[in-house]
C-alpha positions as CSV (number, residue, x, y, z in Angstrom):
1,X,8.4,-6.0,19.9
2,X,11.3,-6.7,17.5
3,X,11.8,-6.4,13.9
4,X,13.3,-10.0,12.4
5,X,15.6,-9.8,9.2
6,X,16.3,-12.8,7.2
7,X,20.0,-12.5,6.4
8,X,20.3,-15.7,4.4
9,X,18.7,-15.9,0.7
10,X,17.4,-19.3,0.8
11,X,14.1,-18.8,-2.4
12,X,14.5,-17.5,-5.7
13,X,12.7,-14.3,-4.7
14,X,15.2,-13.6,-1.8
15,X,17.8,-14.2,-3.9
16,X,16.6,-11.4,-6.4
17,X,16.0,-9.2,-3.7
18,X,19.8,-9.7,-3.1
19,X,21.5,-9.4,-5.7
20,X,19.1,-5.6,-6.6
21,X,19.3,-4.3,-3.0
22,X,23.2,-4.9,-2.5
23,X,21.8,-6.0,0.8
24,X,22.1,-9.8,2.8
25,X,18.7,-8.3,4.5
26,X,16.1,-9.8,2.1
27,X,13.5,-10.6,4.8
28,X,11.6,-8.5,7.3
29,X,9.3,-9.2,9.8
30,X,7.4,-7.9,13.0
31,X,8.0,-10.5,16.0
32,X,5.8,-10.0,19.1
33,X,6.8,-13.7,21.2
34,X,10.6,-14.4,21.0
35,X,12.0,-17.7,22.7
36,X,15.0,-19.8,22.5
37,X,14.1,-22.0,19.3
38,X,11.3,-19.7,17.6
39,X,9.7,-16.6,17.4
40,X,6.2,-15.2,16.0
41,X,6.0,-13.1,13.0
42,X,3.7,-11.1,11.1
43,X,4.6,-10.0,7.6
44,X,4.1,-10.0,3.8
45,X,5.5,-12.9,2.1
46,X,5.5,-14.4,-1.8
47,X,2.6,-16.4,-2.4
48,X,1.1,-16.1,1.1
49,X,0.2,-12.3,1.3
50,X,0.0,-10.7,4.6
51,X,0.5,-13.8,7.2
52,X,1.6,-14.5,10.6
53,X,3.6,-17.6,11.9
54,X,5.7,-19.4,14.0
55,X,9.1,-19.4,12.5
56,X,11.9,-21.3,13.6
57,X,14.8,-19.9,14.8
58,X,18.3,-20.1,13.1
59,X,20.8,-17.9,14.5
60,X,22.7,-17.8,11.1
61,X,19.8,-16.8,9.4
62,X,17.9,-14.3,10.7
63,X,18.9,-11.1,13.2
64,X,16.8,-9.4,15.6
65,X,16.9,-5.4,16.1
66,X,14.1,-4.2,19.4
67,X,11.8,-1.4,18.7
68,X,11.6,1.0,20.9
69,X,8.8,1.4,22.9
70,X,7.6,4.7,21.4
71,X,7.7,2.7,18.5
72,X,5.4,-0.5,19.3
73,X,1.9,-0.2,17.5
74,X,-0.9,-2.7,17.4
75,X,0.4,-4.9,15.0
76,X,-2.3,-7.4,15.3
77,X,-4.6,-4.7,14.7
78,X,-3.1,-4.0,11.7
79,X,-2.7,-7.5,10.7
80,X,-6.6,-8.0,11.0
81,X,-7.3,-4.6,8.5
82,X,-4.8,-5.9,5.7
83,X,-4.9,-10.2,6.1
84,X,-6.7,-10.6,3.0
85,X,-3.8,-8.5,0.6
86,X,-1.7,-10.2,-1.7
87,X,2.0,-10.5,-2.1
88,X,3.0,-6.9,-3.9
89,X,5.9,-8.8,-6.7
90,X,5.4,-5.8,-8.6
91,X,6.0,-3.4,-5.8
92,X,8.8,-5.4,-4.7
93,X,11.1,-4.3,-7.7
94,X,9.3,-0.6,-7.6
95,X,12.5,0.7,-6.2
96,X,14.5,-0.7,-8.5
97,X,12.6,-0.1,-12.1
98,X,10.3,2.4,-10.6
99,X,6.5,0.5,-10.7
100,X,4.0,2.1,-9.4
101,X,2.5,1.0,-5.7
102,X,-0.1,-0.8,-5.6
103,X,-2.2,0.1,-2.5
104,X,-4.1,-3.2,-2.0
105,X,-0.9,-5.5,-2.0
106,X,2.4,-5.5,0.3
107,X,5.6,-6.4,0.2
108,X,7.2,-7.6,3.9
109,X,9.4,-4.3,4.1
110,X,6.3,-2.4,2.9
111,X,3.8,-3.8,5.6
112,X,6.2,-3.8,8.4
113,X,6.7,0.4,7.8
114,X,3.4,1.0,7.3
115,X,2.7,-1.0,10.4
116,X,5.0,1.0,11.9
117,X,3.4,4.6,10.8
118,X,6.4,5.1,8.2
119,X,6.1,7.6,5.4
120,X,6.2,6.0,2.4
121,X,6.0,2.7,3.7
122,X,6.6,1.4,-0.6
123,X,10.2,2.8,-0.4
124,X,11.7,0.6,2.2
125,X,13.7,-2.3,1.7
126,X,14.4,-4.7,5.0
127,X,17.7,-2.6,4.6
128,X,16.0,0.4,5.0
129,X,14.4,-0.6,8.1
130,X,17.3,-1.9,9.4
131,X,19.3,1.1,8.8
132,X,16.3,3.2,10.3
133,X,15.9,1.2,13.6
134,X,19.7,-0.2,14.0
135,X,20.8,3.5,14.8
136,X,17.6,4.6,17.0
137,X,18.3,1.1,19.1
138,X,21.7,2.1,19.7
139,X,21.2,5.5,20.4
């Protein structure tokens, strides 16, 4: 399994999440088939909610990081108990003006870390995630 961050701000939203992050990771998602020309995701995205998809593969636009396997949960487990949320907008900005979380909606950094058994799954950004699982790849 890999976690897939969008590294180019293409939408409005992304572009927001941008320029308040500091970050050109604005875009995470959980990728369990990976091939030359496209990979499948599950995620959180703006005005889908919860979803999985085929995406197509750009190599300017999106990097890859592997989870370990100690890692590697049931995400389409996971994805079958949350499919119906929302988009989280609000919960989105939460780090940055401090909204509450809202427990029945997601944001993509939100769903991938509670996917992945995080603590606090509302306070990572993709960053965070990257940061988190860039250094326990490489270790």
């Amino acid at each position: 399994m890999y976690l897939a961050f969008k590294v180019k701000a293409e939408t409005f939203v992304e572009r927001l999440i941008a320029f308040f992050t500091g970050s050109s990771k604005v875009h995470c998602e959980l990728v369990t088939s990976l091939y030359e020309d496209q990979f499948f995701g599950y995620t959180s995205m703006p005005f889908e909610g919860v979803t999985k998809h085929w995406v197509r593969y750009e190599p300017d636009a999106w990097e890859f990081l592997k989870i370990p396997d100690t890692e590697c949960v049931n995400v389409l487990e996971f994805y079958e108990k949350t499919k119906t949320r929302k988009y989280d907008y609000l919960g989105c900005l939460g780090f940055v003006f401090g909204n509450p979380d809202d427990p029945s909606r997601y944001f993509c950094s939100e769903w991938c870390a509670e996917c992945l058994g995080l603590e606090n799954p509302s306070k990572y950004t993709p960053n965070d995630l990257y940061e988190k699982f860039h250094f326990v790849v490489k270790s």
